[in-house]
Kinemage of the C-alpha trace (Angstrom):
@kinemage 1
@onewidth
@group {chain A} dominant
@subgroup {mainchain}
@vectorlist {calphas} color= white
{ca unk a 1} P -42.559 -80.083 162.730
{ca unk a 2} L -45.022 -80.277 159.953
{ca unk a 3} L -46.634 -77.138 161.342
{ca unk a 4} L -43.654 -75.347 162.571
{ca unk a 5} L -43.148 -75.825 158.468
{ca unk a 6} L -45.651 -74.401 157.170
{ca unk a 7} L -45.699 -71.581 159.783
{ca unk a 8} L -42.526 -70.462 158.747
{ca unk a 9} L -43.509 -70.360 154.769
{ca unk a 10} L -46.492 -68.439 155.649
{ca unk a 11} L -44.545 -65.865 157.221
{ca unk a 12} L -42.148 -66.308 154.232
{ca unk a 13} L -45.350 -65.430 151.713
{ca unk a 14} L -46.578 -62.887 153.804
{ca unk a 15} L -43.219 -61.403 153.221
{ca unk a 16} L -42.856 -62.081 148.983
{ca unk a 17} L -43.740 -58.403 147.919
{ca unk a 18} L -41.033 -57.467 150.348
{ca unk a 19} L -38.660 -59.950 149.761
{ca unk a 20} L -39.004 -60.021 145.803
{ca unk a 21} L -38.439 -56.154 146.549
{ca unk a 22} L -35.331 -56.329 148.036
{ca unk a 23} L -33.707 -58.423 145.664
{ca unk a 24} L -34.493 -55.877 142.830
{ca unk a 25} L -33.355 -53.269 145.079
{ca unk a 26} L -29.993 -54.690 145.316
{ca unk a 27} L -29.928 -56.079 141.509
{ca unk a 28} L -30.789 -52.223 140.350
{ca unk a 29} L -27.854 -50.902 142.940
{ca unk a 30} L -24.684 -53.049 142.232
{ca unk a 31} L -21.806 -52.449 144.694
{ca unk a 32} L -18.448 -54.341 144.804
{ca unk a 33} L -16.567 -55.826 147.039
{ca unk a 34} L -16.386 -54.382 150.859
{ca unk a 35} L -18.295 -51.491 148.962
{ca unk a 36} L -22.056 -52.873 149.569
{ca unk a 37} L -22.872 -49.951 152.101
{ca unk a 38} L -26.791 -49.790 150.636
{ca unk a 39} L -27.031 -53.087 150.642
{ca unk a 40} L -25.968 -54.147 154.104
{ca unk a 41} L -27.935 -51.507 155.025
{ca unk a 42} L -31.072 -53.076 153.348
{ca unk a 43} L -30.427 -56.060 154.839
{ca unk a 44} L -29.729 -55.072 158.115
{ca unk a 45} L -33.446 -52.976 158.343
{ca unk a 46} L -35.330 -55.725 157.011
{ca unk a 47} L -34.033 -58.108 159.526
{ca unk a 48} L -34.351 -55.414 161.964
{ca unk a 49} L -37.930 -54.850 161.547
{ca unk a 50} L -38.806 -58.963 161.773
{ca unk a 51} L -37.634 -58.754 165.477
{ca unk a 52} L -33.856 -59.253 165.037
{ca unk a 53} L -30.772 -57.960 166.966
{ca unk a 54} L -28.561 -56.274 164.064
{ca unk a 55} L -25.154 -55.592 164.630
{ca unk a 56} L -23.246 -53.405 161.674
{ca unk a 57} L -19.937 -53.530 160.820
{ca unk a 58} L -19.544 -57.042 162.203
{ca unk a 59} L -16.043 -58.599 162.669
{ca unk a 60} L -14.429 -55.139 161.988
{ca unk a 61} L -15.927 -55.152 158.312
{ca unk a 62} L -17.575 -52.176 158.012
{ca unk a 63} L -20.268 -54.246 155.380
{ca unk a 64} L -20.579 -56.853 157.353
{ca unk a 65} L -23.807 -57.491 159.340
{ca unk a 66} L -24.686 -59.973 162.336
{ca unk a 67} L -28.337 -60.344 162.981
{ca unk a 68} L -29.544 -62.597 165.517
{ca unk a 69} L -32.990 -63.724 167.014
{ca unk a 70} L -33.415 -66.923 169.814
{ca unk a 71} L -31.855 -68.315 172.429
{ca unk a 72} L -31.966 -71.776 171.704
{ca unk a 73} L -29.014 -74.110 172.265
{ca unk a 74} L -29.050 -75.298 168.307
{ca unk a 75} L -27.091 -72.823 166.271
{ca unk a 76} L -28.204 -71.943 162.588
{ca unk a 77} L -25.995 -69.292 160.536
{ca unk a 78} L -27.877 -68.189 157.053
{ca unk a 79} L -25.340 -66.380 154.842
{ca unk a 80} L -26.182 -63.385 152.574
{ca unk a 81} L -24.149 -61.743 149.872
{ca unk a 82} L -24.536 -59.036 148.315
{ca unk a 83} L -21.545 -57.957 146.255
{ca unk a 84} L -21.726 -57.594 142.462
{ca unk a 85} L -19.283 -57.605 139.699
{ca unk a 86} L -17.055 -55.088 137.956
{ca unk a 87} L -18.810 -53.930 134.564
{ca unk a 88} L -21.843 -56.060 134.568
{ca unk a 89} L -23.492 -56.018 137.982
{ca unk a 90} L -24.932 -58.572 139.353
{ca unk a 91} L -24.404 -61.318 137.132
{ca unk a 92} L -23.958 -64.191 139.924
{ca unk a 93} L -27.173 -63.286 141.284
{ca unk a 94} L -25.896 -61.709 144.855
{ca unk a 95} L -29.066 -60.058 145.031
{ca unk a 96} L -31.030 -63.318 144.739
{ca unk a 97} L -29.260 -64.431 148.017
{ca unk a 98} L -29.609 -61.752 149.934
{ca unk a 99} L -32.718 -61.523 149.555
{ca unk a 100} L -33.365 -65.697 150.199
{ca unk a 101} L -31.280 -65.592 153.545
{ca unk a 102} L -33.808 -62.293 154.510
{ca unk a 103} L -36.636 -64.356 154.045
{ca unk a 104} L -35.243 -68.011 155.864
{ca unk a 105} L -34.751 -65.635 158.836
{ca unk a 106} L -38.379 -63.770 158.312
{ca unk a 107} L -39.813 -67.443 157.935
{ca unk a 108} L -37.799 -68.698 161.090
{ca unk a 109} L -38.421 -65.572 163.979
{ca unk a 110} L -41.489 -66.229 165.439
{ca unk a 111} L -40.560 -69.682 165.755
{ca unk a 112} L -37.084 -69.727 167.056
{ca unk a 113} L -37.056 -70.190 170.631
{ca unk a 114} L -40.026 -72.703 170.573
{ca unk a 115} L -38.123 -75.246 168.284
{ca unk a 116} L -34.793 -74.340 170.135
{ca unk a 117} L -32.806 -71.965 167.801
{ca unk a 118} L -30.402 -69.410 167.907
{ca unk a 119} L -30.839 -67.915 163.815
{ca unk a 120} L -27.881 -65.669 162.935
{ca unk a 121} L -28.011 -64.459 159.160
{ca unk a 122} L -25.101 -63.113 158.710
{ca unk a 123} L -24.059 -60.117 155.888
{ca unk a 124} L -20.460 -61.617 154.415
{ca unk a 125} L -19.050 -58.899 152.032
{ca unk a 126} L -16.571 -59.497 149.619
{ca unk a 127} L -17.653 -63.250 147.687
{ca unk a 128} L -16.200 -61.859 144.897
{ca unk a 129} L -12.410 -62.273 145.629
{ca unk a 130} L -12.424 -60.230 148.967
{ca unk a 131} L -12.957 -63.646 150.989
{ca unk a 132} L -15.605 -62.105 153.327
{ca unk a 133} L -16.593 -64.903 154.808
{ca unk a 134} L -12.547 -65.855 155.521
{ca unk a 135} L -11.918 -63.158 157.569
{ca unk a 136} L -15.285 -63.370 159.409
{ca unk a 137} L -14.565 -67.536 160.154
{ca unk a 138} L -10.663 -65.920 161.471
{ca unk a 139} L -12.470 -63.213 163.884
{ca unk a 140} L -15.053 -66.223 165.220
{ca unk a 141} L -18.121 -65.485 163.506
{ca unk a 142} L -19.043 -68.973 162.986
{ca unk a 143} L -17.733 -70.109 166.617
{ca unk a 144} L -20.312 -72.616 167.931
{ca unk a 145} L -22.299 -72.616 164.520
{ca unk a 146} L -24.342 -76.144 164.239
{ca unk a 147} L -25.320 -75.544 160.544
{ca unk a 148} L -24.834 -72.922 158.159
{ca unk a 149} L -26.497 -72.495 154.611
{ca unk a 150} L -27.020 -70.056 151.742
{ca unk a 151} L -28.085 -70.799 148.256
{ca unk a 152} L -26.932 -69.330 145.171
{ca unk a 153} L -28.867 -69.117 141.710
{ca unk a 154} L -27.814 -70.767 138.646
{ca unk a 155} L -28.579 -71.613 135.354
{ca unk a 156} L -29.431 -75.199 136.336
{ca unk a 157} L -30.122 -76.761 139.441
{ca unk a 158} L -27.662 -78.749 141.549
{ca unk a 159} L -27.994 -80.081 145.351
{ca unk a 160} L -24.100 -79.070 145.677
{ca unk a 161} L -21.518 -76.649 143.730
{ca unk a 162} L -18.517 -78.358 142.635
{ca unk a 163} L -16.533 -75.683 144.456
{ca unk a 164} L -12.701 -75.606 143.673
{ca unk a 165} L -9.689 -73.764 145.840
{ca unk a 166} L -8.353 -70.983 144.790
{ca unk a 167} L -5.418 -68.685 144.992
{ca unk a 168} L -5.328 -64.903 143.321
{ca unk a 169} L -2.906 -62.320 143.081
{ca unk a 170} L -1.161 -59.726 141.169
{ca unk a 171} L 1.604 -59.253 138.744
{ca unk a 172} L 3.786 -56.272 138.345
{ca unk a 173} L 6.921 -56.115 135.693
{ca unk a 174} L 9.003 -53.368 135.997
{ca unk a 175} L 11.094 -52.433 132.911
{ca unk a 176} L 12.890 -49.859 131.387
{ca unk a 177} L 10.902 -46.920 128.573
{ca unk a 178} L 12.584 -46.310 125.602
{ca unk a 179} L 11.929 -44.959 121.691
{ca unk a 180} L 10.456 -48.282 120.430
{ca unk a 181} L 11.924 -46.926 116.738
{ca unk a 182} L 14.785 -44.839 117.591
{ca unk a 183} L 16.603 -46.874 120.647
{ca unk a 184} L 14.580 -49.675 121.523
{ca unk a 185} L 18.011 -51.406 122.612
{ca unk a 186} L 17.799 -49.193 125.630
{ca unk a 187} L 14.520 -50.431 126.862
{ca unk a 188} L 13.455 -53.276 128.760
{ca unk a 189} L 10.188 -54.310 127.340
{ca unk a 190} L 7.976 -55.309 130.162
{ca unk a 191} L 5.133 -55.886 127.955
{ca unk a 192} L 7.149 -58.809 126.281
{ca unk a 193} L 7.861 -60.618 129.928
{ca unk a 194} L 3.840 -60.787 130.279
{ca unk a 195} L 3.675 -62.307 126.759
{ca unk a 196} L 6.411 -64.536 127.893
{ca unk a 197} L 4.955 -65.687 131.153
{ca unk a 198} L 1.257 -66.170 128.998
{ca unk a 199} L 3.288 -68.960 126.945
{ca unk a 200} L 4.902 -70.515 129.395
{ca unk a 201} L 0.959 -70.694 131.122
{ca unk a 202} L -0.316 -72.255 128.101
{ca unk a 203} L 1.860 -74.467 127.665
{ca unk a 204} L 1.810 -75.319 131.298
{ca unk a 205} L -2.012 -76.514 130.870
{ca unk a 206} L -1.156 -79.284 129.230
{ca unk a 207} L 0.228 -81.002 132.533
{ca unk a 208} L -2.584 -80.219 134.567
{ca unk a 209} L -5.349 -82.263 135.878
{ca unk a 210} L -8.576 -82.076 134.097
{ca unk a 211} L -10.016 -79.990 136.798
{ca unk a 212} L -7.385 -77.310 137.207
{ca unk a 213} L -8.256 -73.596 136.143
{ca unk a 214} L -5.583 -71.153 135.229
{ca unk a 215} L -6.501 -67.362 133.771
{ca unk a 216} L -5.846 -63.820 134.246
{ca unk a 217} L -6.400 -60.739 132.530
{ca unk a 218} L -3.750 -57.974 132.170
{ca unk a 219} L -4.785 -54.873 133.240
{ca unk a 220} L -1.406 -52.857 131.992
{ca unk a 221} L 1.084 -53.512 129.164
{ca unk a 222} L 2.106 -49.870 127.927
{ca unk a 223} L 0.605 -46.504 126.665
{ca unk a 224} L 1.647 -45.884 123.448
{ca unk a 225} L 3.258 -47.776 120.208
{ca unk a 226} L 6.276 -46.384 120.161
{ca unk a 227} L 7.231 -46.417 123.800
{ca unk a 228} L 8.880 -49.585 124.602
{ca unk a 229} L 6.240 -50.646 127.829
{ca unk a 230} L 8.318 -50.234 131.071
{ca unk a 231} L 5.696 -51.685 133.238
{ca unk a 232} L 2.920 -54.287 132.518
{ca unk a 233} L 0.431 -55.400 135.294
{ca unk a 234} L -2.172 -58.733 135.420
{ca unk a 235} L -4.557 -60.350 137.615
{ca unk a 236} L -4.492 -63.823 137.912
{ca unk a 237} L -6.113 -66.812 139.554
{ca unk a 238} L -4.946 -70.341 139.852
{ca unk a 239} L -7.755 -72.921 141.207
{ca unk a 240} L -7.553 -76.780 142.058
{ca unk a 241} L -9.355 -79.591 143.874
{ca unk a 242} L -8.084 -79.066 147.122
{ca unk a 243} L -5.885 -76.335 148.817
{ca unk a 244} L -3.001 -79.380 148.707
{ca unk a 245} L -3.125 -79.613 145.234
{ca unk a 246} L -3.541 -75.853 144.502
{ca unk a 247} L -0.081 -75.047 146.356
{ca unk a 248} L 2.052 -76.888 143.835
{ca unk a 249} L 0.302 -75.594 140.868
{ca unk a 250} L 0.361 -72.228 141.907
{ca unk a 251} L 4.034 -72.510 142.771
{ca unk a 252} L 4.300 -73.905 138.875
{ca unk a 253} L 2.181 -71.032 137.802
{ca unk a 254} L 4.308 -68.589 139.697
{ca unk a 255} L 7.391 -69.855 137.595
{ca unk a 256} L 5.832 -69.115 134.610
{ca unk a 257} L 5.935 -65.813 135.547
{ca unk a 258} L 9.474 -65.786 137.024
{ca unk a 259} L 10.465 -66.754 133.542
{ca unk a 260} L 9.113 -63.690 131.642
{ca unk a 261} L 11.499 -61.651 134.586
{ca unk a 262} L 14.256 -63.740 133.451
{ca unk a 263} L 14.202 -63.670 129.957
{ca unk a 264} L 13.656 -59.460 129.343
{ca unk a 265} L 15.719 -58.627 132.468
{ca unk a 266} L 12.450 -57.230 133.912
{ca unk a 267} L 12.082 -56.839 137.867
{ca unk a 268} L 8.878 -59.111 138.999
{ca unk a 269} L 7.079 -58.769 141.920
{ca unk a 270} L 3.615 -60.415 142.938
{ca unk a 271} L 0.978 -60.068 145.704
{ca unk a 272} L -1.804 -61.941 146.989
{ca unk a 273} L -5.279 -60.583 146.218
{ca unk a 274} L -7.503 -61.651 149.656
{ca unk a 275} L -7.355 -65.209 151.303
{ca unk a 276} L -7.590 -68.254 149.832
{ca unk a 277} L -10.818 -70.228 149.227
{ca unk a 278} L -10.530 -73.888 150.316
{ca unk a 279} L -12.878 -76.227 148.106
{ca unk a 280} L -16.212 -76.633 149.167
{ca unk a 281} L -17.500 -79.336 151.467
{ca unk a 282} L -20.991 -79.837 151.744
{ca unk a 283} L -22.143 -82.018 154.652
{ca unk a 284} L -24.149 -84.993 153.358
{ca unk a 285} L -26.810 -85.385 155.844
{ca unk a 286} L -27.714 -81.906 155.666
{ca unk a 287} L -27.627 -81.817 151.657
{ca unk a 288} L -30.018 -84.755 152.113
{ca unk a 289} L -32.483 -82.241 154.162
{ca unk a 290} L -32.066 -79.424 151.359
{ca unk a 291} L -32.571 -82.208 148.625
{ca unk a 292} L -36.101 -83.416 150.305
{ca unk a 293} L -37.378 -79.927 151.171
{ca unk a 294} L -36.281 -78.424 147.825
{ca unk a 295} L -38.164 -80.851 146.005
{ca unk a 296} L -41.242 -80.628 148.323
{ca unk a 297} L -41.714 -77.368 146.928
{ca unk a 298} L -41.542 -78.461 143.552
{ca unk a 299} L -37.782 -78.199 142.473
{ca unk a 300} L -36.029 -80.825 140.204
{ca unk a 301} L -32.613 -82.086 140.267
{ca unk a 302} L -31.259 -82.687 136.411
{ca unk a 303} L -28.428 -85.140 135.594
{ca unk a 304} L -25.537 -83.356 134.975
{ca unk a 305} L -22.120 -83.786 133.086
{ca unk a 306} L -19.246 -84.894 135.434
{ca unk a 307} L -17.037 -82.163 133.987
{ca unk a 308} L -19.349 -79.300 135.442
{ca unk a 309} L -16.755 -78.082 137.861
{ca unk a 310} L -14.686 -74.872 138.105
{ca unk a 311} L -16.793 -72.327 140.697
{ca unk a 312} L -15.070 -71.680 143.506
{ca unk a 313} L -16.702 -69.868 147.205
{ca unk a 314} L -15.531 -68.509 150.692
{ca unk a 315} L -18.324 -70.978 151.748
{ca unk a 316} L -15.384 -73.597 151.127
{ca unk a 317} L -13.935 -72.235 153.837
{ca unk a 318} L -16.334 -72.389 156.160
{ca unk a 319} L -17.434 -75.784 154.988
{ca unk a 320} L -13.918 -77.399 156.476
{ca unk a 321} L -14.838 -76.320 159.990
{ca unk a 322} L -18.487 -76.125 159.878
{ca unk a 323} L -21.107 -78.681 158.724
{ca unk a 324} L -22.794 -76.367 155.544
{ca unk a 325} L -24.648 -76.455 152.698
{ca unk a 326} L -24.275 -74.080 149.380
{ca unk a 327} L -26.934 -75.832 146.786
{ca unk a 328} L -27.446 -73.898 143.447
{ca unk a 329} L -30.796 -72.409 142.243
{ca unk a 330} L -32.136 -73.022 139.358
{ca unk a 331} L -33.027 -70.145 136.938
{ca unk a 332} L -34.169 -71.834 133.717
{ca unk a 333} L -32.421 -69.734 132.270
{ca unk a 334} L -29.968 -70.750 129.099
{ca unk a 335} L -28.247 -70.597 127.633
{ca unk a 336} L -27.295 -67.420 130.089
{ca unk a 337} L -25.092 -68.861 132.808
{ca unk a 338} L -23.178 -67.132 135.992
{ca unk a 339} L -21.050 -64.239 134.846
{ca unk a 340} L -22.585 -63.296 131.720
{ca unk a 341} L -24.226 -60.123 131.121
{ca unk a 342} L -27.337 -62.116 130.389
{ca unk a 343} L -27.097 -64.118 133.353
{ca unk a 344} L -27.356 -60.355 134.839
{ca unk a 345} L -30.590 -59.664 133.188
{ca unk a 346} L -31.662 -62.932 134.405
{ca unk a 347} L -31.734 -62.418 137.418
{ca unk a 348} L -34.807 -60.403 138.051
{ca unk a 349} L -37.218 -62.544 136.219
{ca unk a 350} L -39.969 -64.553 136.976
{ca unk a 351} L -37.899 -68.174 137.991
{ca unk a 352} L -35.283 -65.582 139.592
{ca unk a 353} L -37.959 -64.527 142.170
{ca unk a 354} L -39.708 -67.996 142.941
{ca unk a 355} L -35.719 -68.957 143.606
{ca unk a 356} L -35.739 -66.284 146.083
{ca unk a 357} L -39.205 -67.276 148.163
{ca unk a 358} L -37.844 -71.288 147.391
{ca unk a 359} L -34.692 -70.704 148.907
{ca unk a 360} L -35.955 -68.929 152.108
{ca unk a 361} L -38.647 -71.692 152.564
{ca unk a 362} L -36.167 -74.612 151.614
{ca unk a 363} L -33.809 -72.969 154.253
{ca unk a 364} L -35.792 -72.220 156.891
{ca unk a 365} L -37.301 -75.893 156.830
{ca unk a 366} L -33.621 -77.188 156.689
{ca unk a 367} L -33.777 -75.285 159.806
{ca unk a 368} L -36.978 -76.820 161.365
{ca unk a 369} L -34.943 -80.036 160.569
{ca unk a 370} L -31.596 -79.493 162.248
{ca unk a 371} L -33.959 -78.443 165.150
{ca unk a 372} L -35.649 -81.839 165.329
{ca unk a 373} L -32.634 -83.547 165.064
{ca unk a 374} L -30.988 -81.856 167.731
{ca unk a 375} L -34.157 -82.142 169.718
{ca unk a 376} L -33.467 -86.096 169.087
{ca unk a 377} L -29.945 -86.101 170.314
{ca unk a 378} L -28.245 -85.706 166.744
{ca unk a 379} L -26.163 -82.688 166.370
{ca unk a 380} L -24.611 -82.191 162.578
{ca unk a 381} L -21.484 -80.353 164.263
{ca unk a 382} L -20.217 -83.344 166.323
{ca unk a 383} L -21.371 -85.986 163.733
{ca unk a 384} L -21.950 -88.922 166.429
């Protein structure tokens, strides 16, 4: 396996220009969710050209991709995304993974059907809230999978995300315009039921667990001063430890805003924004393969603070039914973190692109290993 190894990071370096390439492509191009048309495409060529079968518009998701090569019995799924952010691009580094799950499958080709492989990278749309990789695990895409993996940059490097559930949807009051000066007893202020339901948030946080998130934006609360607001809209997202203990908190959060209705006599009505994301799972004999062949090429796993927590995935969701890894990448990069503009800018320099050729090599010989083990008798999706 040693030389199956470093077979498949040849091929990976004989691919960098290429690879590093593609990840500025994508960085330079920033398309949101079920919107990445370019980039699919991108994907889809380059895997095309190493020798793969490419499907598009996989799972009736018209940026979705399935590209497969091998016909081994051992089943490896290598997850790209590709969708950016509103207003500041790709500032959780998308492009970086693309690019990385590219290069795992460049590295792994050649190689596939002598260690026993079927490699399926896959093109899952939509990270970003969409749930992508949801509604690909409902229409089977990961049916039979033994292992699947993608990385994700960072600021610092960690073996596994912290991943929490989450639930998101929208808010709509519906009041009643009035003259805000000359008969604001007519009107029914929506604006103020928003405000209301904010309060009643905050001071819901103090009864939460340590680990809960709670926040929103609102994207609507009136047009002008002295026009009582008839309708106010928000986004909002309510995350936990575990899909049981997100359901009551979103039910309390949910109250909150029934309370705003109540008070001003507005008419509420909310809607769920995508699936939810279950908390993520890693597999622990497979993190232990990352672990060693991440730090055989030269990365370094820092101590971190327990209270480093808070991201949240559609890998959860494929975690519960499939044995997966999701480590973070290391940029070197603070104080910048994930969602910053700066973490944006970040993500085309030097430590971005070594994260990209690192995490195709660390993949692809997380690969080499699954293959071994199966070829030992020990497959990671039964756990005997």
């Amino acid at each position: 396996m040693i030389a199956a190894k470093e077979a498949a990071a040849q091929h990976i370096r004989a691919a960098e220009d290429d690879l590093i390439a593609l990840s500025h492509r994508i960085h330079a191009h920033p398309e949101l969710a079920f919107e990445e048309h370019r980039a699919s495409r991108w994907v889809a060529d380059a895997l095309s050209e190493a020798g793969f079968e490419v499907r598009h518009g996989y799972c009736d998701l018209p940026t979705a991709v399935e590209a497969t090569i091998g016909t081994g019995p051992t089943h490896i799924a290598i997850c790209a995304e590709y969708d950016a952010l509103p207003d500041i691009g790709h500032a959780c580094g998308h492009n970086i993974i693309a690019a990385a799950a590219v290069g795992a499958g460049i590295g792994l080709a050649p190689l596939a059907d002598e260690l026993g492989l079927t490699v399926r990278v896959l093109g899952t749309p939509a990270e970003e809230g969409g749930g992508g990789k949801v509604l690909m695990l409902d229409k089977g895409a990961f049916d039979g999978v033994d292992a699947a993996m993608m990385v994700h940059p960072a600021a610092v490097e960690m073996a596994a995300m912290p991943g929490l559930a989450v639930t998101q949807f929208d808010v709509t009051y519906q009041g009643k315009a009035a003259h805000a000066g000359a008969y604001p007893e007519l009107g029914v202020n929506a604006a103020d039921a928003m405000t209301l339901a904010q309060m009643g948030i905050g001071l819901l946080r103090q009864q939460t667990a340590a680990s809960d998130r709670i926040h929103g934006i609102v994207t609507q609360a009136g047009s002008a001063a002295n026009i009582i607001p008839e309708v106010s809209r928000g986004h909002w997202i309510v995350r936990s430890d575990s899909l049981d203990a997100l359901r009551p908190l979103a039910e309390r959060v949910h109250r909150c805003f029934e309370a705003g209705a109540l008070a001003t006599g507005c008419e509420l009505s909310t809607t769920p924004v995508g699936p939810d994301y279950a908390d993520l799972r890693p597999d622990r004999d497979l993190l232990d393969l990352w672990v060693a062949n991440a730090t055989a090429l030269g990365r370094r796993f820092p101590e971190l603070p327990k209270s480093v927590a808070g991201a949240a995935t559609d890998m959860g969701n494929v975690s519960h039914v499939v044995p997966t890894i999701h480590p973070m990448l290391g940029l070197d990069c603070g104080p910048a973190v994930n969602h910053q503009p700066e973490f944006t800018a970040a993500c085309t320099i030097e430590t971005a692109d070594r994260a990209v050729l690192d995490g195709a090599t660390g993949m692809a010989w997380t690969a080499i290993d699954v293959a071994l083990a199966a070829e030992r008798g020990r497959r990671f999706a039964d756990k005997s």
